[in-house]
N, C-alpha and C positions, 0 to 999 in steps of 0.2 A: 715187715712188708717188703715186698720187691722194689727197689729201687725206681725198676723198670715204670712200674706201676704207679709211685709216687711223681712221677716226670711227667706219667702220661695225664694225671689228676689236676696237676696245679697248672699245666697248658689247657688243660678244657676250662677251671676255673677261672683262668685269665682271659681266656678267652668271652667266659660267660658275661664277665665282668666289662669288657670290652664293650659285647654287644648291648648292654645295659646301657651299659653311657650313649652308646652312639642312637639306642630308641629315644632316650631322655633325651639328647641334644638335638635330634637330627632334623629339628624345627628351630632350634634355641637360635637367638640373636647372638653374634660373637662381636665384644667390644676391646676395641683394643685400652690396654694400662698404661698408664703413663712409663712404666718402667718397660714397657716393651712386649708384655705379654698379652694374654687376652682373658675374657671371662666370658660366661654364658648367659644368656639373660630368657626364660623362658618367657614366651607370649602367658599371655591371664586365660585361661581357661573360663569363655564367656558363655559357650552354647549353650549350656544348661544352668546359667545362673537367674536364680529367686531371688537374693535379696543384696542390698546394700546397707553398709552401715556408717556413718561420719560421727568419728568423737572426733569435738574441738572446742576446747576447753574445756567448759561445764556444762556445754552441751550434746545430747546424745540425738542424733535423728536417725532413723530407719525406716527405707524402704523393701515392700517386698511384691512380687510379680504375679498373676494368677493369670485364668483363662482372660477375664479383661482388661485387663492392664496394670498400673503400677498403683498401687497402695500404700500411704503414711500409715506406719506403725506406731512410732516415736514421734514427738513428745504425744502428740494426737492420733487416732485413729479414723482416717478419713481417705479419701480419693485426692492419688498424688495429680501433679498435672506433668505429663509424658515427657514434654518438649526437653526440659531443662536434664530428668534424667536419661533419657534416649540420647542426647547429646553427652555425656559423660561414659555414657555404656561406649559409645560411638570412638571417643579419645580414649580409653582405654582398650578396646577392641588390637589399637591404633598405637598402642605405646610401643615405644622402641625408645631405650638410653641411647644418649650420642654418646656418654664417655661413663669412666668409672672410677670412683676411688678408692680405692685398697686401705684395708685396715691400718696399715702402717704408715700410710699420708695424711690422714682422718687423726690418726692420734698423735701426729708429728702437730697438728694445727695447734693455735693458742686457743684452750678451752674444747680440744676434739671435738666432739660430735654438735656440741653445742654452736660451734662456727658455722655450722649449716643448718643450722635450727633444727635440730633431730635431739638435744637433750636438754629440756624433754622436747618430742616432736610438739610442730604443730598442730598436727591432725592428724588422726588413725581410722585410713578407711579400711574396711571390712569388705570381701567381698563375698559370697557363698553361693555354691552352686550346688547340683548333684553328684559332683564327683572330686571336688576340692573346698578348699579354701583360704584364701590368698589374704594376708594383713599385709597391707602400706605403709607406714609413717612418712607424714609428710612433713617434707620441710622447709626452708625457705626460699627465696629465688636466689643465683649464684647471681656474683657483683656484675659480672660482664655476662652479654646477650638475654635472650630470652627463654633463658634455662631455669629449671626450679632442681633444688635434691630430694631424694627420699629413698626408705629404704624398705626390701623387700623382708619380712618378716623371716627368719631365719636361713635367711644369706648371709654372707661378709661383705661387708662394703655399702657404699653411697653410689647411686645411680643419679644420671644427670638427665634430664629430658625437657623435653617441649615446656612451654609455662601451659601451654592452655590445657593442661590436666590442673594443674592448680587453679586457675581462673574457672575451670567449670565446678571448681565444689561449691555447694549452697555456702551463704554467709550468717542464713539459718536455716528452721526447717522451713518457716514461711516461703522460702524461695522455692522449696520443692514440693507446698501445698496448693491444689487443687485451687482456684480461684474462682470459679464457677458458682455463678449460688446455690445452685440446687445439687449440683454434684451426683446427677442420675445416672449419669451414662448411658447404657441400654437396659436400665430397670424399667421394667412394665407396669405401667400410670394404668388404673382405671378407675382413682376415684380422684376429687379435686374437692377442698372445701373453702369456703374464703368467711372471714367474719367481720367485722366491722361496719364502714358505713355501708356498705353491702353483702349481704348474706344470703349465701349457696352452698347447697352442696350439691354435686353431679358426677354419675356414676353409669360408667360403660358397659352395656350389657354383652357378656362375654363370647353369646354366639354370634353377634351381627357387629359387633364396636360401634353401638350406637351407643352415642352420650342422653344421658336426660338430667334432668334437673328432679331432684329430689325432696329440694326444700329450696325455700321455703313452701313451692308449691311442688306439685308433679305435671311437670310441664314439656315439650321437647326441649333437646338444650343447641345450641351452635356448633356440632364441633371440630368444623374448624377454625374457631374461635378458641374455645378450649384446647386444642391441639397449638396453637398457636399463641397461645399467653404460656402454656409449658416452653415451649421453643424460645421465648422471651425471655424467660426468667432464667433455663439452663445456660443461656448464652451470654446472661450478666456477670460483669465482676466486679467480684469483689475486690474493692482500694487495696481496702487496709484491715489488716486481721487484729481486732482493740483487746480482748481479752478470749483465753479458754477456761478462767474460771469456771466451773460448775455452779458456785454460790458468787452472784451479785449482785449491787445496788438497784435493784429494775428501775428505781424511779428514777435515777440519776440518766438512763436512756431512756425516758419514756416508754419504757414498758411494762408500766404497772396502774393502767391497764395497755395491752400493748394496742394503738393505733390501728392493727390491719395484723389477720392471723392468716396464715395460710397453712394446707395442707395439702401435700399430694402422698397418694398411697394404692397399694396394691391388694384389695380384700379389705379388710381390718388392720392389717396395719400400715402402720405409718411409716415411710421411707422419707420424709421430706416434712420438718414443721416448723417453719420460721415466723418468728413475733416481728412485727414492723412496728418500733418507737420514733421517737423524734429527731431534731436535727443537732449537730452540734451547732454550738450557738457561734452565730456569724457564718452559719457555714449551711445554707439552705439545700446546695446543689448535693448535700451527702445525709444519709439517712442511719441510725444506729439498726442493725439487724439481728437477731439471734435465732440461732439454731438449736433449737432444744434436742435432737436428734446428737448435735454435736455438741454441744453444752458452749458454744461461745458467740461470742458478741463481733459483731465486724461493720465498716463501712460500705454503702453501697450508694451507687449513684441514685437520686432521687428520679428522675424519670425513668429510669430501669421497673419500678416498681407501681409508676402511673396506670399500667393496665388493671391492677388490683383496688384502682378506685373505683371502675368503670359501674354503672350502676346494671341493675338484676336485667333489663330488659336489653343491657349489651349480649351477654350470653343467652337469649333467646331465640330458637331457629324463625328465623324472617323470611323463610320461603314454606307459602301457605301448604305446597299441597308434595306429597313423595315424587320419587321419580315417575312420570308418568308414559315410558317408551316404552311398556308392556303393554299398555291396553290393549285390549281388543272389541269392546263394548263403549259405547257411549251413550248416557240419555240426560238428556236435557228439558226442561221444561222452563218454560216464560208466559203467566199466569195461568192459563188452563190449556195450552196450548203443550201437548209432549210431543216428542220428537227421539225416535229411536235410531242408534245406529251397529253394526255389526261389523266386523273383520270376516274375510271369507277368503282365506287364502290370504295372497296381497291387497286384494281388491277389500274396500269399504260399500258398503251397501246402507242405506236408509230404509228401514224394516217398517219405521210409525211415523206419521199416517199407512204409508202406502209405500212399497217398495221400489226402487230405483238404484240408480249408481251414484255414488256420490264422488264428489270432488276429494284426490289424493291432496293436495296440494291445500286444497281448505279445511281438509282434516288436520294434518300436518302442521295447519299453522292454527289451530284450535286450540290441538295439544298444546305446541310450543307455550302461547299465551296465557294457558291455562298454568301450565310448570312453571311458567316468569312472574306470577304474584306474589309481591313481595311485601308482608307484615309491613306497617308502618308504627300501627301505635297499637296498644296492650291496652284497651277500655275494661274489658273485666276478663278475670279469670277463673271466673265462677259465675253461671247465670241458671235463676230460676224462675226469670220472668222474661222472654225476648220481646214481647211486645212492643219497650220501648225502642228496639232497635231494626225496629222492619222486619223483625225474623220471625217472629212467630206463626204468620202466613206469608213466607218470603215470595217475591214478583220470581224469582228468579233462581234454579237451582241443576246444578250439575253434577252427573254419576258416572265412575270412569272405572272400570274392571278390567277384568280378564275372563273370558270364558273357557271352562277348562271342562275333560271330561275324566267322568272316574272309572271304575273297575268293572262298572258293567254297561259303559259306552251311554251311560248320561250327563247331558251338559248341564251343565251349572256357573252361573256366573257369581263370581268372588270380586266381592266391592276393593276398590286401591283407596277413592277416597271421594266421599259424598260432600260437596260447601253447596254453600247457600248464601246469596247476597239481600240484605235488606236497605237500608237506607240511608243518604250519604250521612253525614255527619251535619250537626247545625253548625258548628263552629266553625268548620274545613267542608267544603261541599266537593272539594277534590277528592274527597276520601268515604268511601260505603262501610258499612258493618257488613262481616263475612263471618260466618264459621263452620268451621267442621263437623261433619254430623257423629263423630269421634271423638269430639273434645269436648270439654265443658264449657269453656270460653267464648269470647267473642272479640276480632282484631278487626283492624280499622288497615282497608288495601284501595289502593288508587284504583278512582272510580273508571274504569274501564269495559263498561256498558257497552257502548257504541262500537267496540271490538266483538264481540261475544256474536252470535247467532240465536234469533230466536225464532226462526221457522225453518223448514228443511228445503227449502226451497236454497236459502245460502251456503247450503252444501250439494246443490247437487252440479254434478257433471256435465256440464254444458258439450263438451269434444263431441265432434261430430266429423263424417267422413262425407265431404263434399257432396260425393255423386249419390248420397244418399238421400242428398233435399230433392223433389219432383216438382215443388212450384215456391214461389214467391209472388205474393201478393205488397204490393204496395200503395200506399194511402198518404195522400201529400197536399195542402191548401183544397178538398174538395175532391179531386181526381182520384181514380182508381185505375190500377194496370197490375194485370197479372202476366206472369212469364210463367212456361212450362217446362220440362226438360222432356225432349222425344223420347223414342223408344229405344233410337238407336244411344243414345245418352247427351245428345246436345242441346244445346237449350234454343226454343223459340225465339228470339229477342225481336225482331222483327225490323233491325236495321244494323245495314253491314257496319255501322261503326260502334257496333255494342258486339263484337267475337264470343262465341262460346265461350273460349279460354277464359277471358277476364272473369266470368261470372263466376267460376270453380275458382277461379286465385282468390274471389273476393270474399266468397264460401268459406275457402280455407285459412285465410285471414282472420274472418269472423269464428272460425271455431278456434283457433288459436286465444283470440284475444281473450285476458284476464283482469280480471276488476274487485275491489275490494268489494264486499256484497252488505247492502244495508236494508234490513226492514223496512215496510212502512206499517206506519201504525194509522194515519190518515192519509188515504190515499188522495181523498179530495184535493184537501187543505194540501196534498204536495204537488198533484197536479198542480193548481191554482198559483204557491208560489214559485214553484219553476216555467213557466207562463208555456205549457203543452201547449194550450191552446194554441197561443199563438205562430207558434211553428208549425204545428198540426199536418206531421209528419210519423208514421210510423209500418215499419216492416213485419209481414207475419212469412214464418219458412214453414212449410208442409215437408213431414219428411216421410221414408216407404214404412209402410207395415212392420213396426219390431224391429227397426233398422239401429238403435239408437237409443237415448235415454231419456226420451219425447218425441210424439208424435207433429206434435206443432211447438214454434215459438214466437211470442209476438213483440217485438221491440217500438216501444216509445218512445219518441227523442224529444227531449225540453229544452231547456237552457244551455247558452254558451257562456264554457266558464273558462273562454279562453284557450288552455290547450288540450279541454275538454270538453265533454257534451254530455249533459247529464240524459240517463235512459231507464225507462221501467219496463222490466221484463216480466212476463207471465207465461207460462207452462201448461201444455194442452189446456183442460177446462179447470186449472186449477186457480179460484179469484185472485189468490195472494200475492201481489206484484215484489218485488224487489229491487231494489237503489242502487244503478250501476253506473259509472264514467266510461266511457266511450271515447277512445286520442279523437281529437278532432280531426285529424289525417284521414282515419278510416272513416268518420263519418262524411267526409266528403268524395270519399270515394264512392261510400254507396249513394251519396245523393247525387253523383253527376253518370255512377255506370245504370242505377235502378232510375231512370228518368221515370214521370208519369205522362210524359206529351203523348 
């Protein structure tokens, strides 16, 4: 071979060689030797690392990383908890030697490698990733500062570093296990069972993530009550980890039979089934648990697991009726007396008896009141006699829809949800029989009668636009005086100290004003006790042709109740009066601007 040739070969080889070390180093940490030279210490190769391994002593632990997090492999198979290992990824990430010791200072020591506790090491962590993997032996802390040694698995020499990589290894695997009692993560719960002194089971229906109760009955269920006993329990921890036998004494923890079973699962199976036994003795505040799922026995604080005594009628949904901010129909009946209502755009209308416009604001708060009942007691969950319960021919029943149209533009109203109230209870007269004309049952809901509306008269639309009244008739101790508005649009009043103006503010006052609205069922016996007679005062307003949501209105005024004035109202020729409070402010305005002298 040509000379030439061989010169030109082993300078590119050297060269290659060159550039080799300098890709390998050109990251590396460089430490200086006690004898004055240096050494390279490459960073750990973290970005792509799965798993972790700790041998120390006789014992093995290992962790490994997936799409959700850190998982115990060794000695057990379970969900690691993050903190402890993310913190050691963190310190190693972060290693850097401050110094080094050369083969030939390491075996000048009395007893070499052993002087730095490297023979044998302490500990052999393992690291592994996708594209390496790194062994450590660790060793022990050096005599001065806060330095530990150890060495990199087929390097020369002892590296000296931080102690806080050695203070961040487990001291077993316990320290790197999940402590959590349910250890769910973001696994998807849709069934839940409990057995002991309370027994359920409840299960999520997949299109809507409604919870219902399955057993013992089929019932609605709570859930965010259920939602919230899972949030409970994932968020306990566990003390103390007592045993991972597979085969143990059950009876020596009271779990034979166990005390309280749980189960939470996804389908059929079971992600989650822990035995609740007894206490250790002297030791009330802690409870033995086992996890069949993980085959071990562990402590766990005793009120951690109180919401699992909770009886069947805690996970019961206690709000009587669905969402009800769809409707758009309403009908109501209070004994033979129905009463229809409609949505027509924004606007509510009362369709039965007779059609009108009704009150937004009383619709509004129908609903509301209607959505606000709240289950109080669980009388039966099964009935084939209501009779006893006032239900059978209820005083009183309500129907809340939607009216929808279909494919060939006919409307159809679709029920949300039909109850029925019967009669209060003998033992609590606060409380009425109510039930769903959907359910089989009957619940006991605060009697709140005296809210509700039982004519349409309490829904209708009082507003009115001033200049649309034409007279006012007023009736006071015997006298009568009528006032007229001209054509021009002012009013007759007949003395300069009663101005048109006032009468239109007084007008507009009065259609402003709003009042809780009450039935009467005796009108006599209510005249009589609110002593009408005796004040024996009342206003009727004439309004134009179709102006409006009545052509006439006549107000009654009774009794002073202080910073009120009780008043029955009636609507053109319709007899049914209604129970309304009047500020006594404005009733004194109209009694000093409507004089009858």
């Amino acid at each position: 071979m040509n000379s030439r040739h061989t010169w030109i070969l082993l300078l590119v080889a050297v060269g290659l060689a060159g550039y080799l070390r300098f890709v390998e180093h050109r990251d590396a940490i460089w430490i200086r030797t006690a004898n004055g030279g240096h050494t390279a210490f490459r960073p750990l190769d973290l970005a792509s690392m799965h798993s972790l391994e700790l041998q120390r002593s006789n014992q093995v632990m290992k962790v490994e990383r997936d799409g959700t997090g850190w998982w115990l492999k060794y000695p057990v198979s379970q969900p690691a908890q993050s903190a402890g290992i993310d913190r050691l990824v963190d310190i190693l990430k972060k290693l850097e030697p401050t110094a080094f010791v050369t083969p030939a200072e390491f075996a000048a020591q009395p007893g070499g490698l052993a002087a730095f506790g490297l023979q044998p090491p302490q500990a052999l962590l393992t690291i592994e990733s996708a594209t390496d993997r790194t062994l450590l032996n660790i060793g022990a802390r050096s005599p001065v500062g806060n330095r530990f040694y150890f060495q990199r698995v087929g390097s020369d020499g002892v590296f000296v570093a931080d102690v806080a990589l050695l203070e961040a290894l487990p001291a077993s695997a316990n320290d790197w296990r999940d402590r959590s009692l349910l250890g769910l993560r973001d696994a998807h719960v849709d069934r839940i069972e409990i057995r002991g002194q309370t027994d359920l089971k409840a299960e999520r229906d997949p299109p809507t993530g409604v919870w219902r109760l399955t057993r013992p009955l089929a019932a609605r269920a709570d859930g965010a009550r259920l939602e919230r006993l899972l949030n409970e329990l994932q968020n306990a921890r566990i003390a103390e980890f007592v045993t991972d036998a597979p085969a143990i004494d059950a009876t020596a923890f009271g779990l034979q039979p166990p005390a309280i079973e749980f189960v939470a699962g996804h389908g059929s199976n079971d992600l989650v089934r822990l035995q609740i036994g007894r206490s250790p003795t002297n030791q009330p505040s802690w409870r033995y648990v086992r996890n069949l799922i993980r085959t071990n026995v562990s402590l766990v604080p005793s009120n951690a697991l109180t919401p699992l005594e909770a009886p069947l009628s805690a996970f019961r949904d206690r709000q009587l009726t669905p969402p009800l901010d769809a409707a758009s129909y309403i009908r109501f009946r209070f004994g033979t007396n129905e009463t229809a209502l409609e949505r027509e755009g924004t606007n509510w209308w009362i369709q039965i008896p007779r059609r009108f416009p009704a009150d937004p604001a009383g619709i509004a708060h129908l609903i509301a009141e209607l959505a606000s009942i709240e289950i109080i007691e669980f009388p039966a969950d099964v009935v084939t006699d209501f009779t006893i319960f006032g239900l059978a021919e209820p005083q009183r029943e309500f129907t809340l829809g939607v009216r929808a149209t279909n494919g060939v533009a006919t409307i159809t109203n679709q029920s949300i949800v039909q109850i029925q109230f019967g009669r209060p209870l003998t033992n609590n007269p606060a409380l009425v029989y109510v039930r769903r004309a959907d359910e089989p049952g009957v619940y006991a809901v605060p009697k709140i009668d005296f809210r509700l509306p039982e004519t349409p008269n309490q829904l209708r639309d009082w507003h009115f636009a001033s200049t649309n009244v034409l007279e006012i008739r007023v009736q006071r101790g015997g006298r009568t005086r009528l006032f007229q508005r001209s054509r021009g649009g002012s009013w007759n009043t007949g003395e300069p100290s009663l101005p048109s103006e006032s009468f239109d503010e007084l007008l507009h006052r009065l259609s402003d004003w709003n009042s809780v609205r009450f039935a009467i069922r005796d009108e006599a016996a209510f005249l009589k006790g609110y002593k009408f007679a005796d004040r024996s005062h009342e206003i009727s307003l004439v309004f134009r042709e179709r102006s409006g949501p009545f052509q006439r209105w006549r107000l009654r005024f009774g009794a002073d109740l202080g910073t009120e004035v009780v008043v029955l109202a009636n609507f053109d020729d319709d007899p049914t009066a209604i129970h309304l409070k009047l500020p006594r402010n404005l009733y004194e305005d109209l009694y000093h601007l409507l004089p009858v002298r």
